[in-house]
C-alpha positions in Angstrom: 2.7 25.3 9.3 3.4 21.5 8.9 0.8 19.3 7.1 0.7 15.9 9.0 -0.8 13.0 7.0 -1.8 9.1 8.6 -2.2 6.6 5.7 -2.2 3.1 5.5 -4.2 1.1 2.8 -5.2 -1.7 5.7 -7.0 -1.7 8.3 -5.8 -2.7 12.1 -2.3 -0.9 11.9 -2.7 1.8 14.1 -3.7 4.8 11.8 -6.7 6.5 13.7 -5.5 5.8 16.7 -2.4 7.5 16.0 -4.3 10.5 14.1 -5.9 10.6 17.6 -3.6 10.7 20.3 -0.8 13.0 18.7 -3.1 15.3 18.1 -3.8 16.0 21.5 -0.4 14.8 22.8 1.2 17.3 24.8 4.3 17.9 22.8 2.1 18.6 19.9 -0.6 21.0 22.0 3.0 23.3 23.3 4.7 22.9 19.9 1.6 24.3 17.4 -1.4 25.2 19.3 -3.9 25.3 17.5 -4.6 21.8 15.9 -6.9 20.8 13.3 -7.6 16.6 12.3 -9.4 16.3 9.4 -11.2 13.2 8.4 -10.7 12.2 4.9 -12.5 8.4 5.5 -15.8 7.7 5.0 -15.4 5.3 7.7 -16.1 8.0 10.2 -14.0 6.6 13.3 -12.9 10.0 14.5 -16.6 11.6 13.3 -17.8 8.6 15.8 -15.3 9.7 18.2 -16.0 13.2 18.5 -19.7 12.8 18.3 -18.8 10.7 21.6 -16.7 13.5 23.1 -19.8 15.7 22.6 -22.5 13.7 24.1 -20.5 13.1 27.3 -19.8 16.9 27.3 -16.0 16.7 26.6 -13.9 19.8 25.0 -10.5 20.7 23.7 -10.3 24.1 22.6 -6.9 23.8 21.1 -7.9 20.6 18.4 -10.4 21.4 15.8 -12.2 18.5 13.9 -13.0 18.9 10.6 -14.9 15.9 8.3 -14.1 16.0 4.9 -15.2 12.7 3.8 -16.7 12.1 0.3 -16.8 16.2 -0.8 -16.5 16.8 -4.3 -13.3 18.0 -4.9 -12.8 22.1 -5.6 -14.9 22.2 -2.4 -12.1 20.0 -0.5 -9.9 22.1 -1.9 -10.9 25.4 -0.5 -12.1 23.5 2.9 -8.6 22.7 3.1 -7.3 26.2 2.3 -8.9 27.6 4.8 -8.0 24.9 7.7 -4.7 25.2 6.6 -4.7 29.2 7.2 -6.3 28.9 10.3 -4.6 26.5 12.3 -0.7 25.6 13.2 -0.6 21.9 12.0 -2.9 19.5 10.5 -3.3 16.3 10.5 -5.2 14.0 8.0 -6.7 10.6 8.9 -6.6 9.0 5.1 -8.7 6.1 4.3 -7.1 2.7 3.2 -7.4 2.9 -0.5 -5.9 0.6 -3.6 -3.6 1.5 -5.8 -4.9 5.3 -7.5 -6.8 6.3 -4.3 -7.8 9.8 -4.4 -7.3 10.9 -0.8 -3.9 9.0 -0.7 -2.8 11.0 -3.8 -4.1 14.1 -2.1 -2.3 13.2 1.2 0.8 12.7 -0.7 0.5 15.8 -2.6 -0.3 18.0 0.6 1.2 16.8 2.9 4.8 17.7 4.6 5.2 14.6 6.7 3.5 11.3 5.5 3.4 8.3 7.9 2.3 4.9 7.2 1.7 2.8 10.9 2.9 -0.5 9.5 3.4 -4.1 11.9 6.5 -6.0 11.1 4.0 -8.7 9.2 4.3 -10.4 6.1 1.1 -9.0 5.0 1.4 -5.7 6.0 4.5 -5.7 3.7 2.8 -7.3 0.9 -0.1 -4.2 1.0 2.3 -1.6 0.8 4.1 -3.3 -2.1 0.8 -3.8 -4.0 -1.2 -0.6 -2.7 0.9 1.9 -1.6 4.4 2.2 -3.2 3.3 2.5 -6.2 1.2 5.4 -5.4 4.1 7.0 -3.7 6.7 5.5 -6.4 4.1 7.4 -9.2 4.8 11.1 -7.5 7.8 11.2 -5.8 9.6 13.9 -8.0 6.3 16.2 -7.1 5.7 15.1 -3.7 7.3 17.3 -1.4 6.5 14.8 1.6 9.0 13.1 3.8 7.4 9.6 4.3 7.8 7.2 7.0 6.9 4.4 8.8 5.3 4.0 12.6 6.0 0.6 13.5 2.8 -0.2 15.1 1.6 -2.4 17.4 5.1 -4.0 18.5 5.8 -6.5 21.5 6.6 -3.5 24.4 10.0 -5.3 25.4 11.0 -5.6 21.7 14.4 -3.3 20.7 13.9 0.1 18.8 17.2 -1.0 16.7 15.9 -4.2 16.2 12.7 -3.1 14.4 14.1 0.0 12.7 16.6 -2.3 11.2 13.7 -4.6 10.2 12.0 -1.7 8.6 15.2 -0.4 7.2 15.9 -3.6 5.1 12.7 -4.1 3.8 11.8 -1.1 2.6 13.1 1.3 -0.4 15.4 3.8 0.7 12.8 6.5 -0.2 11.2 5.4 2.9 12.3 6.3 6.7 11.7 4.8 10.1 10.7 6.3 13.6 12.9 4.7 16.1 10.3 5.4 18.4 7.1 2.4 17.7 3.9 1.5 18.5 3.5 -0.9 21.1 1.1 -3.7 21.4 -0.6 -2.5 24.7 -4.6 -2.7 25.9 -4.9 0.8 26.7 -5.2 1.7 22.9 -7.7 -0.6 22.2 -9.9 0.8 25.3 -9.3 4.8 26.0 -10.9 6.0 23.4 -14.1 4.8 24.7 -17.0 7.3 25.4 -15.0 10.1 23.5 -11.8 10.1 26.0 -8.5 11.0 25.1 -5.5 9.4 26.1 -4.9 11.4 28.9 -8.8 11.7 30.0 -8.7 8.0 30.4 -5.6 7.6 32.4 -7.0 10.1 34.4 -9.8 8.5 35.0 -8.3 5.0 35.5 -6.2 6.5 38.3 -8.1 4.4 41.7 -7.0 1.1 39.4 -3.1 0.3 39.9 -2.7 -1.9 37.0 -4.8 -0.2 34.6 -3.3 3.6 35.6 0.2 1.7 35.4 -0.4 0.5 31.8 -1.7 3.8 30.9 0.7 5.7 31.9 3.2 3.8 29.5 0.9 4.5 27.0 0.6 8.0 27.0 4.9 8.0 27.6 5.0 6.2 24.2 2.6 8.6 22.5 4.5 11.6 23.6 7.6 10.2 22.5 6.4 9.3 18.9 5.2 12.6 18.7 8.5 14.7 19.9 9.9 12.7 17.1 7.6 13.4 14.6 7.8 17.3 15.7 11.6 17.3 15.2 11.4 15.7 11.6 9.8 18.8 10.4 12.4 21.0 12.4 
């Protein structure tokens, strides 16, 4: 039972969305089943979401949400435990947190898979060097994760090789890279509206060529980063 973890100390790089959309990707709904996304930020973006989902009477049995937000800590603890026995994967949306951050420390902890959506910008990089590697750097020899990055929110036409390369020489070599990426498209920054999933929306889009079109693509590139994710833990 895999333990899937989305963290990223800044904000606009991809993270909820991600959390979102592989959870109820395909690939991960015939792979696991039963699929629980906690919410570890006090943010509330996927609380938001779901409260959405709810008033415009939408359902997934197979995803089970689960906000965790700000509980003391022994009570996380057995939350968690009992998520964890119940369900075939989880996934947790981490909040973006400075150097010492609780809930990344937990993820890290936790988790089997850790991915960080990260664009190929200078400040992104200068974050994770100031935030987030030396939260990762602090428990790697306990830290049974695997950690890598999503490239996120990447020129569509842009090569695979060329950013995993990017990736590849910037980072330390404790860190991997999904070949698959992020792209920079508008259906992300639109589906989610009114509670929809990925494929609600391009479902709904489907009397609009252009718009149907573009979602389509998105929901290909979803799938695709999350058949790769599934194999890592394979």
């Amino acid at each position: 039972m895999p333990i899937f973890s989305f963290v990223q100390t800044k904000g606009g790089t991809g993270k909820t969305t991600l959390s979102q959309a592989i959870a109820y990707s395909k690939v991960f709904k015939k792979t696991f089943g039963e699929i629980a996304m906690v919410e570890l930020d006090p943010q509330g973006t996927l609380a938001d979401w779901i409260e959405e989902r709810a008033e415009n009477k939408r359902a997934t049995k197979h995803v089970h949400f689960y906000p965790l937000a700000g509980i003391e800590l022994t009570k996380l603890t057995k939350e968690l435990e009992k998520i964890v026995a119940t369900h075939e994967a989880v996934i947790l949306d981490v909040p973006g947190e400075s150097v010492g951050g609780f809930a990344t420390q937990l993820a890290l902890n936790l988790s089997d898979l850790v991915l960080i959506p990260m664009r190929t910008s200078t400040n992104d990089e200068a974050s994770f060097a100031r935030n987030l590697w030396p939260v990762i750097q602090g428990g790697l020899k306990e830290n049974r994760a695997a950690i890598v990055i999503v490239p996120s929110f990447i020129h569509p036409q842009t090569s695979k090789a060329n950013v995993k390369n990017y990736f590849a020489g910037i980072m330390p070599e404790e860190i991997g890279c999904l070949k698959n990426f992020l792209p920079f498209r508008s259906t992300f920054e639109n589906y989610s509206r009114d509670g929809m999933t990925l494929a609600e929306y391009t479902n709904s889009v489907k009397n609009n060529a252009r718009l149907y079109d573009q979602a389509k693509k998105a929901a290909k590139d979803m799938e695709n980063i999350a058949k790769e994710i599934v194999s890592l833990t394979r």
